[in-house]
PATOR-653380 format. One record per residue (C-alpha): x, y, z. Coordinates in nm, 2 decimals. Layout:
# residues N
c1: X, c2: Y, c3: Z
...
# end
This chain:
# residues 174
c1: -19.86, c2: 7.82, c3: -5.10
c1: -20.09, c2: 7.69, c3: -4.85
c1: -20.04, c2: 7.40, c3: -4.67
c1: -20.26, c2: 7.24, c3: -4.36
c1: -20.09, c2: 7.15, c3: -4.04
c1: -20.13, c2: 6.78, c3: -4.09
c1: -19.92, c2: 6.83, c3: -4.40
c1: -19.69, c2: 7.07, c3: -4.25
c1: -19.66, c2: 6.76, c3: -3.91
c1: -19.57, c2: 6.51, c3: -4.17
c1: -19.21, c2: 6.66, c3: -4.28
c1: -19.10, c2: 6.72, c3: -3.94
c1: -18.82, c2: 6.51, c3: -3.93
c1: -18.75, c2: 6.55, c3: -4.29
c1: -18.64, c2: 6.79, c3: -4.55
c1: -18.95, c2: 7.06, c3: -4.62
c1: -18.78, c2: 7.17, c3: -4.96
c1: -18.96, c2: 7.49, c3: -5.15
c1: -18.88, c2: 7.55, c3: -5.52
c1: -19.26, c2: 7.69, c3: -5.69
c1: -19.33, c2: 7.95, c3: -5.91
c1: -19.62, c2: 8.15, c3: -5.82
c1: -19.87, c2: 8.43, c3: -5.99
c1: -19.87, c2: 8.74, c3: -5.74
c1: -20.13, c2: 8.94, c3: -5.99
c1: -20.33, c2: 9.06, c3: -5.73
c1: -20.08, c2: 9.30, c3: -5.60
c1: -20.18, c2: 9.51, c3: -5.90
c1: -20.49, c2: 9.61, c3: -5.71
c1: -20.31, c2: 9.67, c3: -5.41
c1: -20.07, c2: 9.91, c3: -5.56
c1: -20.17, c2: 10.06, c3: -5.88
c1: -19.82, c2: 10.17, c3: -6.01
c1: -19.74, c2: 9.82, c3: -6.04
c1: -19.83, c2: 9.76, c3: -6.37
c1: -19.76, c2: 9.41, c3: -6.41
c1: -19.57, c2: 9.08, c3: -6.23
c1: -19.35, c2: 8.84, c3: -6.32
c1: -19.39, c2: 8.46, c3: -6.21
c1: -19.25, c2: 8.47, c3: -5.86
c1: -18.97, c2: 8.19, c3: -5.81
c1: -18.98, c2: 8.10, c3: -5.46
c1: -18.70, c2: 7.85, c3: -5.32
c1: -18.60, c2: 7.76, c3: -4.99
c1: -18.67, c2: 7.54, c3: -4.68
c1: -18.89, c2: 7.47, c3: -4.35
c1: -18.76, c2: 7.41, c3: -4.05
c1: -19.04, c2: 7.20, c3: -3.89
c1: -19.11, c2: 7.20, c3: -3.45
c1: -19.37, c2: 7.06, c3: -3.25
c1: -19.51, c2: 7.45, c3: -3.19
c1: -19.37, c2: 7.65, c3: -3.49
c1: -19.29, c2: 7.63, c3: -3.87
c1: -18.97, c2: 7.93, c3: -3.95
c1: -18.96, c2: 7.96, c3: -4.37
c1: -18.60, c2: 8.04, c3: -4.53
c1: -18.70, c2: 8.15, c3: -4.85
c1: -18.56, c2: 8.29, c3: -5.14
c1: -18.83, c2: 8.54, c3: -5.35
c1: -18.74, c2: 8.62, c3: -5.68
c1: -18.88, c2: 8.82, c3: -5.99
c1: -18.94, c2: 9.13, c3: -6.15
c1: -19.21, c2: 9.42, c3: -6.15
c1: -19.26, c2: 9.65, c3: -6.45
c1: -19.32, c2: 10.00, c3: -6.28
c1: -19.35, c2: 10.31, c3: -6.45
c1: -19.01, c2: 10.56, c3: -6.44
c1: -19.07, c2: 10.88, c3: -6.23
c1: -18.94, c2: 11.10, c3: -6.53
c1: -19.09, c2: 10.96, c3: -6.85
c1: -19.40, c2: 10.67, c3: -6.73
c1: -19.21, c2: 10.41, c3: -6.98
c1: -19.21, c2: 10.06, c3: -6.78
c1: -18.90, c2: 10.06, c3: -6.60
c1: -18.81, c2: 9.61, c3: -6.54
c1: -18.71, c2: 9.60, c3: -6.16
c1: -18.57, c2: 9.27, c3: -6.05
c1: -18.70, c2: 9.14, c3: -5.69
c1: -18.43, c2: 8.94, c3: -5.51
c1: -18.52, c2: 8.91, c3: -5.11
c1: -18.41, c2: 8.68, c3: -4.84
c1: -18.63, c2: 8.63, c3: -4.59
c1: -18.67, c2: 8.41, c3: -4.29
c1: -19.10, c2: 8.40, c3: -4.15
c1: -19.21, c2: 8.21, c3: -3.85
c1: -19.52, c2: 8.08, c3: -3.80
c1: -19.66, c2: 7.97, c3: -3.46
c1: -19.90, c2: 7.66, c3: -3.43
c1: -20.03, c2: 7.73, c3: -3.13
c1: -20.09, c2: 8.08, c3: -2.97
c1: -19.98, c2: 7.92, c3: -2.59
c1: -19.62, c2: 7.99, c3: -2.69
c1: -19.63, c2: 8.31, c3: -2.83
c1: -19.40, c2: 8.59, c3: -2.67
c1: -19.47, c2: 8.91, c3: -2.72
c1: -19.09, c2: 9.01, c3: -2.85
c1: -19.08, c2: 8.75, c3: -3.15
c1: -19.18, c2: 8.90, c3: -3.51
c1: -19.42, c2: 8.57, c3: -3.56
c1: -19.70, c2: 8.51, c3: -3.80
c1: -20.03, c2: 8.34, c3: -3.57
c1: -20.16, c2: 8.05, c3: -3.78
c1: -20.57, c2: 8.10, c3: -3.77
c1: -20.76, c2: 7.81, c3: -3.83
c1: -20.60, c2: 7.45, c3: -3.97
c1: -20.40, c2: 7.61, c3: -4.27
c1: -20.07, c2: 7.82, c3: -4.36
c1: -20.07, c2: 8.01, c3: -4.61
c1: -19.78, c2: 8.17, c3: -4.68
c1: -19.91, c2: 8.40, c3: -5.00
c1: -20.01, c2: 8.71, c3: -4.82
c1: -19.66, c2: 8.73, c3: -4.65
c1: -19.51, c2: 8.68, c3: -5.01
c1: -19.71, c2: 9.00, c3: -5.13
c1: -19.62, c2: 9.19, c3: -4.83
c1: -19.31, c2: 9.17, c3: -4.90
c1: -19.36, c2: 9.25, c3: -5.28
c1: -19.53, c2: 9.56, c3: -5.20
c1: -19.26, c2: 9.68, c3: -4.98
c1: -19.00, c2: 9.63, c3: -5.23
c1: -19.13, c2: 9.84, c3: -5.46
c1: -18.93, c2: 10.19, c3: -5.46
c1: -19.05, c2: 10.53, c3: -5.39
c1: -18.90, c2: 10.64, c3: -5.75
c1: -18.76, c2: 10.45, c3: -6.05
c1: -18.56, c2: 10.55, c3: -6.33
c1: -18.54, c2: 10.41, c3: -6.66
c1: -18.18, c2: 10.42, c3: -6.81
c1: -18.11, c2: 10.69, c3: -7.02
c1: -18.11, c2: 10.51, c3: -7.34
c1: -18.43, c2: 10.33, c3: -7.30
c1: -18.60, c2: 10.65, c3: -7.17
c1: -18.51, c2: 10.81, c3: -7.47
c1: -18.85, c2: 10.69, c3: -7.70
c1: -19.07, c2: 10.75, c3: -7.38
c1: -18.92, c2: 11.14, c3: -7.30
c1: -19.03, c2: 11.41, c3: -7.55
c1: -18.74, c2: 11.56, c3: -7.75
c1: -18.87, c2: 11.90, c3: -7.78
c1: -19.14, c2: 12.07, c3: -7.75
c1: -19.24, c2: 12.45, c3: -7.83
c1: -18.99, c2: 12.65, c3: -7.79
c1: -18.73, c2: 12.37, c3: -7.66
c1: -18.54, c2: 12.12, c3: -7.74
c1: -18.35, c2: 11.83, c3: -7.53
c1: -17.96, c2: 11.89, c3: -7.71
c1: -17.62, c2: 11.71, c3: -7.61
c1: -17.34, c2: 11.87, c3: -7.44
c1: -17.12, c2: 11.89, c3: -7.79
c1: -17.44, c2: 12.01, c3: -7.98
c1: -17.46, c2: 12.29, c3: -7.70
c1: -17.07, c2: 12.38, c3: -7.77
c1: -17.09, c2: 12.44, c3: -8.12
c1: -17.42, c2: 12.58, c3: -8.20
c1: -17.43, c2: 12.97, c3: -8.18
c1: -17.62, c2: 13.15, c3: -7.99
c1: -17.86, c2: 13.33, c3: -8.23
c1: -17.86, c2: 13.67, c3: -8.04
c1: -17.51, c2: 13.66, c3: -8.04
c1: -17.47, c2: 13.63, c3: -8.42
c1: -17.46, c2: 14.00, c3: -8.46
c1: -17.13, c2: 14.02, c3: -8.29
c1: -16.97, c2: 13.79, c3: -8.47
c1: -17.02, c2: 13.92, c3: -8.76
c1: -16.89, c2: 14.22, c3: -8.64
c1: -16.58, c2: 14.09, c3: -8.56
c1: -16.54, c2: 13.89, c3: -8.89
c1: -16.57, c2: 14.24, c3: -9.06
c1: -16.30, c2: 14.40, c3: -8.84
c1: -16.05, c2: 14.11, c3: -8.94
c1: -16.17, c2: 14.18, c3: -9.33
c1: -16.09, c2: 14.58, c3: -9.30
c1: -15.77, c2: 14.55, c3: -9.14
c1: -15.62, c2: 14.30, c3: -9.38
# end
């Protein structure tokens, strides 16, 4: 994803088409609850100037991140719109555009791409409740994880003493 001016110069009175797929594996060691990446599919278009390059692209994917309740990998699809300017020359900068400075004689356009990884990834994620189920203990000592019908017709073990009572006051007065 990095392309020198000259290159950049030579489409700008023609289509700058973007359709790549791209390994963002280094985000791992940015952010260590990413555990792992999917081959980025990035698709879009430049719009070319004189003085600036603008980027409509399309970024999509998937991160495996580990659920907030259980640690199994949770698969979270990455699906972001994005438009990024960059400016050619720093003489026509304005202080109130969200622009991107190009240093040197080459764009690169793969540290925006992670930025905008990193910052998709959510605070907390949840695996659904039927994939979570291998990951989540069951029980433990002295629990046990039961379903709302289980809870309805299991008896309550201190309370067995009453019912027997009142199955022996129906078997008296009969």
């Amino acid at each position: 994803m990095k392309w020198t001016i000259s290159q950049i110069q030579k489409h700008r009175n023609k289509d700058f088409l973007i359709d790549e797929i791209v390994r963002m594996d280094a985000i791992k060691e940015t952010d260590p609850t990413i555990r792992e990446v999917s081959p980025i599919q990035l698709t879009g278009r430049a719009d070319i100037s004189a003085t600036r390059v603008t980027f409509h692209i399309r970024i999509e994917g998937h991160l495996i991140l580990p659920c907030s309740r259980t640690l199994v990998d949770v698969n979270y699809p990455i699906d972001v719109e994005t438009t990024e300017t960059f400016m050619l020359n720093s003489h026509d900068y304005e202080a109130d555009e969200e622009v991107y400075q190009v240093t040197g004689d080459v764009l690169d356009l793969e540290p925006i791409i992670r930025e905008i990884l990193l910052l998709e990834v959510p605070m907390q994620v949840f695996c659904d409740d039927g994939a979570g189920q291998e990951g989540a203990p069951q029980s433990g000592k002295d629990w046990e994880v039961i379903e709302e019908q289980e809870k309805s017709e299991k008896l309550d073990p201190r309370l067995a003493g009453l019912a027997k009572f009142f199955e022996d006051s129906k078997d008296s007065s009969d």
